[in-house]
N, CA, C and O of each residue as an XYZ file, in Angstrom:
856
protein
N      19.886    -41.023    -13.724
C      19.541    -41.167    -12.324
C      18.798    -39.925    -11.862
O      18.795    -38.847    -12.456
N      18.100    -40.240    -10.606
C      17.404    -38.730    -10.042
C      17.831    -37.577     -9.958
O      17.392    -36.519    -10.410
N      19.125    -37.926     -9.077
C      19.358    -36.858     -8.686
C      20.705    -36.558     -9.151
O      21.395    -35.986     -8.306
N      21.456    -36.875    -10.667
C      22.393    -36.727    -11.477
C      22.446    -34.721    -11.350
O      23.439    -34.371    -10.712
N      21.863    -33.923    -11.677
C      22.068    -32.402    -11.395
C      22.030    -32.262    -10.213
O      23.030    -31.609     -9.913
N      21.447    -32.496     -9.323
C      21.789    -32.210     -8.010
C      23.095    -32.354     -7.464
O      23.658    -31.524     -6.751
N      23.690    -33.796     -7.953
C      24.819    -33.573     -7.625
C      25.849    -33.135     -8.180
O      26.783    -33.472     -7.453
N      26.357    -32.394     -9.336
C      26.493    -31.650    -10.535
C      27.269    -30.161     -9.380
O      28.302    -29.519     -9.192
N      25.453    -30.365     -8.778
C      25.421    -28.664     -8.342
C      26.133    -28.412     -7.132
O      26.636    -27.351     -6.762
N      26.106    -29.847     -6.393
C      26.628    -29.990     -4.790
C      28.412    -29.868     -5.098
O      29.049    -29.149     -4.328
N      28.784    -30.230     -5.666
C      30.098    -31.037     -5.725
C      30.993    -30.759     -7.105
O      30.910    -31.455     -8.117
N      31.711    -29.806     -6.971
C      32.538    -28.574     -7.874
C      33.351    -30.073     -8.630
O      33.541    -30.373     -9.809
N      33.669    -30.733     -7.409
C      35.033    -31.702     -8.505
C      34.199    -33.311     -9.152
O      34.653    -34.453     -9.223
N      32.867    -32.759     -9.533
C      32.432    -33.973     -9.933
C      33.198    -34.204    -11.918
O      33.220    -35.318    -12.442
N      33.634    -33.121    -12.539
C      34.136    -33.450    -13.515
C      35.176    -34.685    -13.211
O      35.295    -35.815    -13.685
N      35.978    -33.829    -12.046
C      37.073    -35.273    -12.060
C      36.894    -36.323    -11.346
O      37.870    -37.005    -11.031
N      35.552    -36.682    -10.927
C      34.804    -37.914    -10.186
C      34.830    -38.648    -11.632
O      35.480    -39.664    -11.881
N      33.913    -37.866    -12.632
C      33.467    -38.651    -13.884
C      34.639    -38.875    -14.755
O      34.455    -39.666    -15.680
N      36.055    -38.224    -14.620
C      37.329    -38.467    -15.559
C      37.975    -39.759    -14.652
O      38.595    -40.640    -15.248
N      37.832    -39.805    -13.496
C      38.685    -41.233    -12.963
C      37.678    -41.989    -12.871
O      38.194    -42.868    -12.181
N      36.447    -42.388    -13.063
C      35.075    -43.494    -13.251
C      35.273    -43.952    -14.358
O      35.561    -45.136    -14.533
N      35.142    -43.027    -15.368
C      36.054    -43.452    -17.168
C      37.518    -43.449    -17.074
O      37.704    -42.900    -18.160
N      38.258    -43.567    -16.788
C      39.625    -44.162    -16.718
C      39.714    -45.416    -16.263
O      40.469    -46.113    -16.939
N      38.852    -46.321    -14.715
C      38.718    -47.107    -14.308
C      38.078    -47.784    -15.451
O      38.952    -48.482    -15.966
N      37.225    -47.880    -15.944
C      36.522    -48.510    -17.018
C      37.350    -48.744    -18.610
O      37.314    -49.655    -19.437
N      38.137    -47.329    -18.531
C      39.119    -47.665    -20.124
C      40.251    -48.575    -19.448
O      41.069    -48.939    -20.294
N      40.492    -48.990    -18.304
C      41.308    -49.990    -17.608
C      40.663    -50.825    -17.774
O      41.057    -51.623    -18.624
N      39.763    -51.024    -17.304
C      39.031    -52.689    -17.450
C      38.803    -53.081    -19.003
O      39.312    -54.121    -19.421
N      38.595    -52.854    -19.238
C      38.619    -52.417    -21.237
C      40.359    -53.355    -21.580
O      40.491    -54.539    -21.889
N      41.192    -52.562    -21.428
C      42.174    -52.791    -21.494
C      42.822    -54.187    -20.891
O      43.762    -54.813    -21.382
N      42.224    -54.445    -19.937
C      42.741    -55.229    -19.102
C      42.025    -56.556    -19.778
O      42.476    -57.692    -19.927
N      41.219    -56.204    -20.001
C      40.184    -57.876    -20.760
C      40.954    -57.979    -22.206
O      40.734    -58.992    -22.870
N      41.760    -57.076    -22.679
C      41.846    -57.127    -24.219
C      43.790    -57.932    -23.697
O      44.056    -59.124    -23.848
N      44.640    -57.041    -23.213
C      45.412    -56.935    -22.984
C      46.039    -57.700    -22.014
O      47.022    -58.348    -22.373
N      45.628    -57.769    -20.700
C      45.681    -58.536    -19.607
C      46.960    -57.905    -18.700
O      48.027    -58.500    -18.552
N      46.673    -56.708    -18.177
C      47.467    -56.038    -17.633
C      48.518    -56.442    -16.033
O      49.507    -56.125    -15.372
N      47.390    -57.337    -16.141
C      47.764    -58.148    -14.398
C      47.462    -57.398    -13.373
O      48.072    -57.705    -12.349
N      46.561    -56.310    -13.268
C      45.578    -55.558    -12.016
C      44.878    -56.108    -11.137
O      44.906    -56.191     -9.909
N      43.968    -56.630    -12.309
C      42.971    -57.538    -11.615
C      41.735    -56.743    -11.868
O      41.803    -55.539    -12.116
N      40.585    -57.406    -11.809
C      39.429    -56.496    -12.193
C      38.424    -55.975    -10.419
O      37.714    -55.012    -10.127
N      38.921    -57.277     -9.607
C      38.679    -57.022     -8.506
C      39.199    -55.710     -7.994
O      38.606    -55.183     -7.052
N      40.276    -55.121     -8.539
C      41.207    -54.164     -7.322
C      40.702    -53.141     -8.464
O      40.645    -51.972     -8.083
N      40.407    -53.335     -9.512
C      39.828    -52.306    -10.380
C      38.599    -51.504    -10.343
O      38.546    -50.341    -10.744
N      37.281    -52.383     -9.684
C      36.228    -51.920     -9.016
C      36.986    -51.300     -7.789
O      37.346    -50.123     -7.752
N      37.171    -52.135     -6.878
C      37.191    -51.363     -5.634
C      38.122    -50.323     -5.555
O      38.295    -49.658     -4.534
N      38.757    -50.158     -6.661
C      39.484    -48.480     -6.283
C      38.962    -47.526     -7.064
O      39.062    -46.334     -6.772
N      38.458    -47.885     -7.952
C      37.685    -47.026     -9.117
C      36.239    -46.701     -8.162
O      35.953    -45.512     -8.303
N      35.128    -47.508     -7.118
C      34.310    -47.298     -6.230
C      34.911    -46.831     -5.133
O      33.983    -46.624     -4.352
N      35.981    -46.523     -4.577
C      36.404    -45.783     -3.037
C      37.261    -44.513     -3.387
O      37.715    -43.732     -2.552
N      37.414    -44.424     -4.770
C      38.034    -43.282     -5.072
C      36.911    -42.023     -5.549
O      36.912    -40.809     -5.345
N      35.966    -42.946     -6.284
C      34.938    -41.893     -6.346
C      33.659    -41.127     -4.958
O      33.021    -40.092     -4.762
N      33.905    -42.480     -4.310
C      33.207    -42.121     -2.932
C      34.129    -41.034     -2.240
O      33.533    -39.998     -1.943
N      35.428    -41.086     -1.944
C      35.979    -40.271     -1.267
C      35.729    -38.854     -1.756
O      35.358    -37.988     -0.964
N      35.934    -38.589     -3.108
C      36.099    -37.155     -3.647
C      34.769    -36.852     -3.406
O      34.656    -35.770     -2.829
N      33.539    -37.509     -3.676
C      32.257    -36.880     -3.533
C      31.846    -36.857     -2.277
O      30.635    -36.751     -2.087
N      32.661    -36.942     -1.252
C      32.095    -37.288      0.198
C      31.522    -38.169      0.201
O      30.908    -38.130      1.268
N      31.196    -39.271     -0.445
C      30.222    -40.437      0.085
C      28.945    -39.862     -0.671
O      27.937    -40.288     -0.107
N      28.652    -39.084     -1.697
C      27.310    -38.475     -2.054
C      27.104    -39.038     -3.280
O      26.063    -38.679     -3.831
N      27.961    -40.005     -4.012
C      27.711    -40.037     -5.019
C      26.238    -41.039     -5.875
O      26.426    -42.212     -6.198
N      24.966    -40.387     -6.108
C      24.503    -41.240     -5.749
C      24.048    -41.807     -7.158
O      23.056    -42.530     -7.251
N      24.773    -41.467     -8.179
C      24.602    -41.677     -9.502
C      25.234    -43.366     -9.034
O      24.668    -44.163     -9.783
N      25.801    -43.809     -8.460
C      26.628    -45.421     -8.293
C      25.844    -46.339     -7.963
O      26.175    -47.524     -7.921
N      23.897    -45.584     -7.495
C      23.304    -46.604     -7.338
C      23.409    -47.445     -5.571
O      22.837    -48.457     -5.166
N      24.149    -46.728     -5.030
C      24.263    -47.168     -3.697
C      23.118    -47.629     -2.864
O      23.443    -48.212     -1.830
N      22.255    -47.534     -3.023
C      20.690    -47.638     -2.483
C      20.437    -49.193     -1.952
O      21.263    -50.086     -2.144
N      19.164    -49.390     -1.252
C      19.324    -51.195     -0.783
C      18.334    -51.544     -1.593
O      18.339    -52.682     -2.063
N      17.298    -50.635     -1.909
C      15.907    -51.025     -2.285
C      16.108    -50.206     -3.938
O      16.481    -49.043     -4.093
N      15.771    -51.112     -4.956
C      15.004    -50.440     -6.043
C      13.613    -49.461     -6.201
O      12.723    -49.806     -5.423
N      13.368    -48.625     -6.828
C      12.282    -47.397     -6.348
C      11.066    -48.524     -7.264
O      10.015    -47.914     -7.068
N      10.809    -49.389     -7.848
C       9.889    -50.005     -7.909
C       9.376    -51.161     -7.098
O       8.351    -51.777     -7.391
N      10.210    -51.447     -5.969
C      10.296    -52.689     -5.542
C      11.074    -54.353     -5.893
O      11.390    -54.483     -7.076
N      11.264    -55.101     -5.331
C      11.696    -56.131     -5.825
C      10.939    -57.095     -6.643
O      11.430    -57.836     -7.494
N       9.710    -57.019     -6.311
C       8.892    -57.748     -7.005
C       8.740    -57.322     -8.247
O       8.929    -58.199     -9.091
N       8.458    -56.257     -8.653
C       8.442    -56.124     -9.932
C       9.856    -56.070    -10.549
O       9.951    -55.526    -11.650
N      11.052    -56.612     -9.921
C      12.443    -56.405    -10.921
C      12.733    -58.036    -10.923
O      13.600    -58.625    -11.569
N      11.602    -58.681     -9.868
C      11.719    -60.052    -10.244
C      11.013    -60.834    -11.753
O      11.463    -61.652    -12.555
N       9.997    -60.266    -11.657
C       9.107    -60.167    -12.544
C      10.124    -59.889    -14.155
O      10.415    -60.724    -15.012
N      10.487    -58.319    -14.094
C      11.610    -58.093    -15.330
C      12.521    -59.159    -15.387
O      12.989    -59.395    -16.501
N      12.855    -59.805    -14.513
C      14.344    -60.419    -14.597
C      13.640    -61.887    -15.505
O      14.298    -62.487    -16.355
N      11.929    -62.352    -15.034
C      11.540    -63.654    -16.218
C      11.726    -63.427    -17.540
O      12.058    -64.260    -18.383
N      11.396    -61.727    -17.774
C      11.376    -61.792    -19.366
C      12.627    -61.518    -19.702
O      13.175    -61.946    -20.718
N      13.169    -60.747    -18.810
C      14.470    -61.105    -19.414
C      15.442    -62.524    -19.857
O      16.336    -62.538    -20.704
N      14.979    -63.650    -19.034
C      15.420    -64.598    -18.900
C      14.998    -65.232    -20.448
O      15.724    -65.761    -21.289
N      13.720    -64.993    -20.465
C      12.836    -65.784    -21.630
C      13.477    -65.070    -23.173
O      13.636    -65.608    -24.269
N      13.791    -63.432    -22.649
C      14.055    -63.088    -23.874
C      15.636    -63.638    -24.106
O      15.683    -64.025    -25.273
N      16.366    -63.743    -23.745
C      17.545    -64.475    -23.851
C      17.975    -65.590    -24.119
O      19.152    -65.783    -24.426
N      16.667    -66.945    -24.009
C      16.710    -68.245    -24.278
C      16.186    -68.026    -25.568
O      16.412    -68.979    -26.314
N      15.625    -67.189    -26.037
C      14.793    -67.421    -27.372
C      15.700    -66.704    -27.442
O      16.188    -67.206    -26.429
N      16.657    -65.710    -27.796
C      18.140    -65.331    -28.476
C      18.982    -66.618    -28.449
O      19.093    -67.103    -29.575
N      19.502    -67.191    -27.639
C      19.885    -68.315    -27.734
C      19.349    -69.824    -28.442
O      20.147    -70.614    -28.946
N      17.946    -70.050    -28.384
C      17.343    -70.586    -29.424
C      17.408    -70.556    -30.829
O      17.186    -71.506    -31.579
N      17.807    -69.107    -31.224
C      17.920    -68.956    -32.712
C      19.113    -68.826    -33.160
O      19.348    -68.964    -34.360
N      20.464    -68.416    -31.881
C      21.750    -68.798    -32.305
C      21.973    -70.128    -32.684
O      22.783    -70.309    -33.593
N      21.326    -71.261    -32.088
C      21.709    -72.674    -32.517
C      20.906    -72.758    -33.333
O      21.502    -73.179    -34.324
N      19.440    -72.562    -33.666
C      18.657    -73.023    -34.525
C      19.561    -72.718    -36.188
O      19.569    -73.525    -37.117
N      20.366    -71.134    -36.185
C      21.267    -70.595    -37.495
C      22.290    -71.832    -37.326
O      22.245    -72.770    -38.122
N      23.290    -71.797    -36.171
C      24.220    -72.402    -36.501
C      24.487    -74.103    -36.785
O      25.377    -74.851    -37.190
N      22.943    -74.162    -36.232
C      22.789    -75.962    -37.057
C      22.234    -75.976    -38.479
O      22.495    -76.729    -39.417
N      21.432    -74.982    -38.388
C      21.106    -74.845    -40.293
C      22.380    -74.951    -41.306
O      22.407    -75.701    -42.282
N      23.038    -74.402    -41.058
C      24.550    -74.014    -41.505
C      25.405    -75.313    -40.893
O      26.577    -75.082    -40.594
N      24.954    -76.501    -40.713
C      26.005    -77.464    -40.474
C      26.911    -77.260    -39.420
O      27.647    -78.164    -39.024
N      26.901    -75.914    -38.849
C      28.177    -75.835    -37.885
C      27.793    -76.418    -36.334
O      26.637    -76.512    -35.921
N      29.259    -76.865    -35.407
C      28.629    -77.268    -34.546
C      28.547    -76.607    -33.466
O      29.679    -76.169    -33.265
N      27.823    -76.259    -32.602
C      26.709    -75.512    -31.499
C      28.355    -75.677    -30.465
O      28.859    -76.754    -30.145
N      28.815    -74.519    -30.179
C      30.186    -74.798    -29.189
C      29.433    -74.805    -27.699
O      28.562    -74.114    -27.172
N      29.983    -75.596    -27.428
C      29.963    -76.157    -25.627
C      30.625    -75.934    -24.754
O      31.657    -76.606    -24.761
N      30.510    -75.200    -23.869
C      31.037    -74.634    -22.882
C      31.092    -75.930    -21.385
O      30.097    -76.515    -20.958
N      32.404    -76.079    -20.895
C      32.310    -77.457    -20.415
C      33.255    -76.658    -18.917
O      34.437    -76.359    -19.093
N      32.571    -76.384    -17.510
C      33.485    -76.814    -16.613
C      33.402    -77.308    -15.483
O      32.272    -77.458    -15.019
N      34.314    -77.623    -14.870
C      34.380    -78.875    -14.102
C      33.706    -78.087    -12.596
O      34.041    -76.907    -12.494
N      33.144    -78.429    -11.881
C      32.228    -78.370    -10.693
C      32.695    -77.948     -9.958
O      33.230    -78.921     -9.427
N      33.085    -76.760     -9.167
C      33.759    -76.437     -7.892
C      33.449    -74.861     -7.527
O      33.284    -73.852     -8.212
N      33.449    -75.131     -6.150
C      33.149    -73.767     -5.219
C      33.834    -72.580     -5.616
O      33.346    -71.520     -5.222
N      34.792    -72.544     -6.264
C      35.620    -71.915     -6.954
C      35.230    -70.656     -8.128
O      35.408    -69.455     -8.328
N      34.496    -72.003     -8.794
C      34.173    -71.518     -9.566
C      32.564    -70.659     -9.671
O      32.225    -69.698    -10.361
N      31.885    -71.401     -8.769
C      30.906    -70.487     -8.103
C      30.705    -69.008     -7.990
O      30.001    -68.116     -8.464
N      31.759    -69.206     -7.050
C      31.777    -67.809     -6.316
C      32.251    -66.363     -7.161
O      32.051    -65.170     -6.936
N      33.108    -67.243     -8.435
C      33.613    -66.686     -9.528
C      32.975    -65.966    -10.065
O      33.190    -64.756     -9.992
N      31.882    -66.539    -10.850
C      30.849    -66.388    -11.818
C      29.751    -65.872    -11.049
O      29.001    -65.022    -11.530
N      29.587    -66.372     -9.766
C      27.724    -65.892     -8.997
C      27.977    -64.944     -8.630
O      27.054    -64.151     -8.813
N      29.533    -64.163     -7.743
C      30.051    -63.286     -6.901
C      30.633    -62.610     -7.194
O      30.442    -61.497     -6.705
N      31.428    -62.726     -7.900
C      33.009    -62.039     -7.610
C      32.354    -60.961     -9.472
O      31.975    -59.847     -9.833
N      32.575    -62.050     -9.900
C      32.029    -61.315    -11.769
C      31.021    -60.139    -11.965
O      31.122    -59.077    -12.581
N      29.690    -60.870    -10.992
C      28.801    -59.704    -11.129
C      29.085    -58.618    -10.490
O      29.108    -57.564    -11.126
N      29.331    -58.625     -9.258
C      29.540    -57.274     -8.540
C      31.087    -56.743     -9.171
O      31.210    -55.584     -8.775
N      31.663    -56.928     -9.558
C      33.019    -55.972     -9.808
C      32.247    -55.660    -11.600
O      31.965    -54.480    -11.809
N      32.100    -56.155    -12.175
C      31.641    -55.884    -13.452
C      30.482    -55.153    -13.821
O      30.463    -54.854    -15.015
N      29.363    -54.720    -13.049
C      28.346    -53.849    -12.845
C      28.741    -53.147    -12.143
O      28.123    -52.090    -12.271
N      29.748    -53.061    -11.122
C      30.121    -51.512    -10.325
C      31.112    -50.771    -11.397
O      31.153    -49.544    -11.309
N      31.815    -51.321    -12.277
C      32.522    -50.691    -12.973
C      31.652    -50.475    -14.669
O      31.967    -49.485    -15.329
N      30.482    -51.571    -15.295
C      30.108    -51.601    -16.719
C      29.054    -50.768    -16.565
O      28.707    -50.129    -17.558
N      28.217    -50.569    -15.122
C      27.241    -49.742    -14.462
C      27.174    -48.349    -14.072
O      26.953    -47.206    -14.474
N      27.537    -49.183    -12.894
C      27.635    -48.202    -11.835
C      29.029    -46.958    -12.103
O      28.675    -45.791    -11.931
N      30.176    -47.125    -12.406
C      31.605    -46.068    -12.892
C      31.314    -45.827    -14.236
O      31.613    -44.679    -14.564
N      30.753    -46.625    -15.281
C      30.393    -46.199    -16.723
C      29.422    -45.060    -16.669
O      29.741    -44.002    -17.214
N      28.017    -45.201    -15.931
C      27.581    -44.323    -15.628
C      27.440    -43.234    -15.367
O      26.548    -42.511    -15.812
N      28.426    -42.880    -14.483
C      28.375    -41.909    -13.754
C      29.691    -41.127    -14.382
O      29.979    -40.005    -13.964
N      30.620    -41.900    -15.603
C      31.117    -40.732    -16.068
C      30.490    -40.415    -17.515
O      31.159    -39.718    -18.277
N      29.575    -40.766    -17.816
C      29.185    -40.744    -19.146
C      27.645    -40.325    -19.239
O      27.244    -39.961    -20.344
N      26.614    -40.350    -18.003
C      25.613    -40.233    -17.986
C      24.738    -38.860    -18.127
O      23.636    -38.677    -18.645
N      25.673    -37.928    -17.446
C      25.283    -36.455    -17.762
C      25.669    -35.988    -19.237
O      25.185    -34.885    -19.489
N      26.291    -36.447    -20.104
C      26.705    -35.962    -21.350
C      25.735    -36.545    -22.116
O      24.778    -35.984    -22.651
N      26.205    -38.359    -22.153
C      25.303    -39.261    -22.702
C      23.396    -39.287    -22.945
O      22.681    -39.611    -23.893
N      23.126    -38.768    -21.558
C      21.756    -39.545    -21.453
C      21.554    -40.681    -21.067
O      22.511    -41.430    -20.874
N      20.200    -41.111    -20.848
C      19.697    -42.584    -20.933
C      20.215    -43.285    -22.000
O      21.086    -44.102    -21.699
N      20.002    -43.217    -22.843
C      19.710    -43.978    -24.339
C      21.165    -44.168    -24.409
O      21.836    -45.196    -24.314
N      21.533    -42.819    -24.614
C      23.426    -43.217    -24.600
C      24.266    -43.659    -23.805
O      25.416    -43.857    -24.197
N      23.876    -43.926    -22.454
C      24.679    -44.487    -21.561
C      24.594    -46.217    -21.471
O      25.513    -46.985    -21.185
N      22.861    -46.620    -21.891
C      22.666    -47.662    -22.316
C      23.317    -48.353    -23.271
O      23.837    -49.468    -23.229
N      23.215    -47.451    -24.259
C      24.075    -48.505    -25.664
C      25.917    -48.119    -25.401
O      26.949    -48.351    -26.031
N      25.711    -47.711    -24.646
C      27.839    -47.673    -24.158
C      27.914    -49.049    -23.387
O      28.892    -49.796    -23.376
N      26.993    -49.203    -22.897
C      27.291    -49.708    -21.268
C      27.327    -51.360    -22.381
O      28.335    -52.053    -22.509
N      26.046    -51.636    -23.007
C      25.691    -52.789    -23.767
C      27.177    -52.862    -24.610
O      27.959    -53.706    -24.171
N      27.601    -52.119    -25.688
C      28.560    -52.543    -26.309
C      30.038    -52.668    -25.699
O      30.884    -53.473    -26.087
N      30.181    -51.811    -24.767
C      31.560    -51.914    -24.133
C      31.500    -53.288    -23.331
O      32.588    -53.857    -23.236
N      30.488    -53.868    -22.780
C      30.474    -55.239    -22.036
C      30.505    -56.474    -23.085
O      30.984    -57.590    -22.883
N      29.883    -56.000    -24.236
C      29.830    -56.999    -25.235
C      31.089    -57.089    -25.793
O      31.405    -58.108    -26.408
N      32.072    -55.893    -25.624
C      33.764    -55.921    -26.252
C      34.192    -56.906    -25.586
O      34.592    -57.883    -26.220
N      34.233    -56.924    -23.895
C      35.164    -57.166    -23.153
C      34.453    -58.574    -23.380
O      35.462    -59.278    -23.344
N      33.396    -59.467    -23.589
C      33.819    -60.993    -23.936
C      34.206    -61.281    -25.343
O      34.818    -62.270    -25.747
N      33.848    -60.472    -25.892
C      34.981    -60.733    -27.211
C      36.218    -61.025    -27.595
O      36.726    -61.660    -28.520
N      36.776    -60.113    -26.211
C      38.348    -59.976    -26.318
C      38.338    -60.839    -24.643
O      39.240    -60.800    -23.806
N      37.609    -61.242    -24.592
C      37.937    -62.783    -23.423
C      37.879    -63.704    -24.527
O      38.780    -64.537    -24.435
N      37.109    -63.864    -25.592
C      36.792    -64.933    -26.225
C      35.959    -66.125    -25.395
O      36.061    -67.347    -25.283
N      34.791    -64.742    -24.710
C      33.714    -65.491    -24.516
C      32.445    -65.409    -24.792
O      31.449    -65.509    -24.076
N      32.653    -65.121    -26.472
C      31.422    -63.890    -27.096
C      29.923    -65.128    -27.206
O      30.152    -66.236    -27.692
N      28.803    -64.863    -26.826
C      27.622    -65.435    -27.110
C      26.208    -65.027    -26.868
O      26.143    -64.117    -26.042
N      25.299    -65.339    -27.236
C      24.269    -64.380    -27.763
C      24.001    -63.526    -25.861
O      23.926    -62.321    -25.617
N      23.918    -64.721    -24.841
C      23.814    -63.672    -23.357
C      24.260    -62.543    -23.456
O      23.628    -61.487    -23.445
N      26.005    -62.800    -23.617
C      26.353    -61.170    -22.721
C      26.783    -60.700    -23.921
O      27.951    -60.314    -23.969
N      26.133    -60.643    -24.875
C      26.297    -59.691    -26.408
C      24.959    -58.867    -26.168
O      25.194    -57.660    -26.232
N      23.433    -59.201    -25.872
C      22.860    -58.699    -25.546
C      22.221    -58.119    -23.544
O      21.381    -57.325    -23.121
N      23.021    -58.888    -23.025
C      22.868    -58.730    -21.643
C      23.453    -57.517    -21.069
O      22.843    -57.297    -20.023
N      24.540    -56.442    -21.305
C      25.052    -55.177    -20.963
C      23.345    -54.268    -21.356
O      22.811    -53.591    -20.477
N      22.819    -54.396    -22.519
C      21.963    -53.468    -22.434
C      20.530    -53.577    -21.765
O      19.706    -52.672    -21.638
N      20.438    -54.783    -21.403
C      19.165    -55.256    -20.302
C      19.767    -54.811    -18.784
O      19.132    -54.428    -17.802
N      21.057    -54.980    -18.931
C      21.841    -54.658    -17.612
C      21.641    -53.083    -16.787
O      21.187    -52.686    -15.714
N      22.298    -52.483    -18.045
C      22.438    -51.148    -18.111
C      20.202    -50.319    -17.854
O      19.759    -49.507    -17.042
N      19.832    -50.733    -18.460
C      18.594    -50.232    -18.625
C      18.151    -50.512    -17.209
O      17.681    -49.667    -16.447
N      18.351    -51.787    -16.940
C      17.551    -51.872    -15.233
C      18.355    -50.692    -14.282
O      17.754    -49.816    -13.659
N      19.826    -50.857    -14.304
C      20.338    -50.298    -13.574
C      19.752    -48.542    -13.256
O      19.481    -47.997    -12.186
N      19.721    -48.114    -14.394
C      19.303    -46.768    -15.012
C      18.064    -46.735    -14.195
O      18.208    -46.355    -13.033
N      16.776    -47.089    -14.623
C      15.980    -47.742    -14.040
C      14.831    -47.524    -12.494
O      13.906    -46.878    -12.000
N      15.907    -48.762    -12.294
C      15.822    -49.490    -10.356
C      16.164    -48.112     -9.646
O      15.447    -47.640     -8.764
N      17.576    -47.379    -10.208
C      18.058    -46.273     -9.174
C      18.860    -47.322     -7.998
O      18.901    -47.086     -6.790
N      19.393    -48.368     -8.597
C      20.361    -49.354     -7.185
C      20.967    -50.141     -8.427
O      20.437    -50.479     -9.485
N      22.354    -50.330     -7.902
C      23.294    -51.262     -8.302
C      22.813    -52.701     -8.014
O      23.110    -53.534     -8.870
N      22.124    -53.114     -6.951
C      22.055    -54.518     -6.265
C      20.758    -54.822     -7.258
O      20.576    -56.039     -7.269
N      19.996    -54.273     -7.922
C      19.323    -55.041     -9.270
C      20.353    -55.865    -10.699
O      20.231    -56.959    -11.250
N      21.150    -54.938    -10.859
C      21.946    -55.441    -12.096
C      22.595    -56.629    -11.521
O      22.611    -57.769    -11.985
N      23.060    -56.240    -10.573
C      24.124    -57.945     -9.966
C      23.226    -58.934     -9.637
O      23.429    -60.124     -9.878
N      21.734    -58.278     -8.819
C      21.293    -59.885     -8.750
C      21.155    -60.827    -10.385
O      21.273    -62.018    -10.675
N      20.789    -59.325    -11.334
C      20.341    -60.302    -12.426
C      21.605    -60.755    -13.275
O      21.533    -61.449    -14.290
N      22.546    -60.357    -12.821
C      23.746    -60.881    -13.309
C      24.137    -62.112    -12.598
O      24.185    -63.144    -13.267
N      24.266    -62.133    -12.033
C      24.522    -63.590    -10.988
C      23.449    -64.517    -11.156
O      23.669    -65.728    -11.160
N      22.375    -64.069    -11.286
C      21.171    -65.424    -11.565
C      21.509    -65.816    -12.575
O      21.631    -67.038    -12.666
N      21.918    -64.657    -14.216
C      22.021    -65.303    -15.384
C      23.416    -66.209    -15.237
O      23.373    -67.322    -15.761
N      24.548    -65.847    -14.618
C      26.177    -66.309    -14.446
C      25.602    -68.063    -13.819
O      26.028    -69.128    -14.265
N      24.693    -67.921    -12.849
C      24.001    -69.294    -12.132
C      23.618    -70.233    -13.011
O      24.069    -71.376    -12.933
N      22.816    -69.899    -13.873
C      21.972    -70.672    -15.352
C      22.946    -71.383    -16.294
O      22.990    -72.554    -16.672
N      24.027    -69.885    -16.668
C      25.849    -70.479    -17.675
C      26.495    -71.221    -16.971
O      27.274    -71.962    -17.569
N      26.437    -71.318    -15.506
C      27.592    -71.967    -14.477
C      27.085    -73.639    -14.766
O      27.816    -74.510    -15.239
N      25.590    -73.822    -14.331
C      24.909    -75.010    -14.473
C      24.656    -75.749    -15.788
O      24.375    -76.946    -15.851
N      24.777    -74.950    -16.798
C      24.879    -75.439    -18.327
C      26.683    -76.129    -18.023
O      27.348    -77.092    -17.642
N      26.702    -75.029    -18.442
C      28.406    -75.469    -18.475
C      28.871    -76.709    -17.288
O      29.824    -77.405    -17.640
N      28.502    -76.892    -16.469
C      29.032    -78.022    -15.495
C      28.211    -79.030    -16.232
O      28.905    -80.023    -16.451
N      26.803    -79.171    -16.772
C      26.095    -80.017    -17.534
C      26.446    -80.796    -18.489
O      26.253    -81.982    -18.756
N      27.221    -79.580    -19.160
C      28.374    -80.168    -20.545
C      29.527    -80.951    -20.169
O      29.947    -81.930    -20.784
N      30.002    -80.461    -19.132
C      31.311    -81.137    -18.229
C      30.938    -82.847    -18.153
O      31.516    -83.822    -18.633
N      29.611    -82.702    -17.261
C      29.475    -83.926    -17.054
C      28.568    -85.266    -18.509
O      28.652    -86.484    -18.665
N      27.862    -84.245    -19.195
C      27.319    -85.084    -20.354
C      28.191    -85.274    -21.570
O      28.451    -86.332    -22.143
N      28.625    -83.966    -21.877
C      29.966    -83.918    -23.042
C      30.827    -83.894    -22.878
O      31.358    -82.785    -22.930
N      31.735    -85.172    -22.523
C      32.883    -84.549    -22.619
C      33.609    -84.581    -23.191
O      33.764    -85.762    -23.503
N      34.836    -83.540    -23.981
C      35.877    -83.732    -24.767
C      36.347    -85.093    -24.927
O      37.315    -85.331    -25.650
């Protein structure tokens, strides 16, 4: 981020900003593997109001911003190829796993507001303020770019593994995630493009509900 030393320099207790941002995150970690009964909701928002408080509200490695420093148009633009590059990842997961006789698993659920708000709302924003935005900012001054990227990509790719909801999207989607975020300089890029992609899986999956069903 820009101004990652600046705030370094402002703010004496940013070590222990970045030790409870990575604790919140080795919780969520935990909590997807384990299932601690927290909640991932109460896990963002205390892991985001705990780091705001200690930094005075300065923290601006979290991406707090309304506007991306390139504009929206051009993160709309990123978000096609991203889209395209992900269907052609997904294209060649089934194209292998029908070569190989196996059958293409289907994700099937049933239609409701519920579940919406789940997947469009609730998922993206608590899961980019914490796989993002708190990964970030405790790992980013040590890490780097490059290294905060491939943390951010594989630690998101753990946690559907150990949901047992591993598939070619969000195996490669943490590091398209992570890179915009890095990026834009705003959190509200990664979630929109998280929620558009969660929109696309929501509408497949209700597709299967209603064409395939068990």
């Amino acid at each position: 981020m820009t101004d990652q030393a600046g705030f370094e320099r402002t703010n004496r207790r940013a070590p222990w900003i970045r030790a409870i941002a990575l604790a919140v995150v080795v919780l969520e970690v935990v909590e997807h593997r384990y299932w601690l009964g927290i909640g991932h909701s109460l896990l963002a928002l205390t892991g985001l109001v705990a780091v705001l408080c200690l930094g005075d509200g300065h923290v601006t490695e979290l991406g707090l911003r309304v506007a991306p420093t390139q504009g929206w148009r051009y993160w709309f633009r990123v978000a096609l190829w991203f889209g395209l590059l992900i269907a052609v990842a997904l294209a060649i997961f089934a194209g292998v796993w029908h070569t190989f006789g196996w059958t293409v698993p289907i994700h099937r659920t049933r239609p409701s507001v519920g579940a919406l708000i789940h997947m469009c709302v609730m998922a993206p924003v608590c899961e980019e303020v914490i796989f993002r935005g708190l990964l970030g900012l405790a790992i980013l001054p040590t890490c780097g770019r490059l290294g905060t990227i491939a943390m951010s990509g594989i630690v998101f790719a753990a946690v559907h593994v150990f949901d047992g909801r591993a598939s070619p999207e969000n195996l490669i989607a943490g590091f398209l995630l992570a890179w915009a975020f890095l990026k834009s300089e705003t959190i509200l890029v990664p979630i929109a493009m998280h929620s558009g992609g969660n929109f696309l899986a929501l509408a497949g999956q209700v597709a299967g509900w209603y064409f395939y069903p068990e």
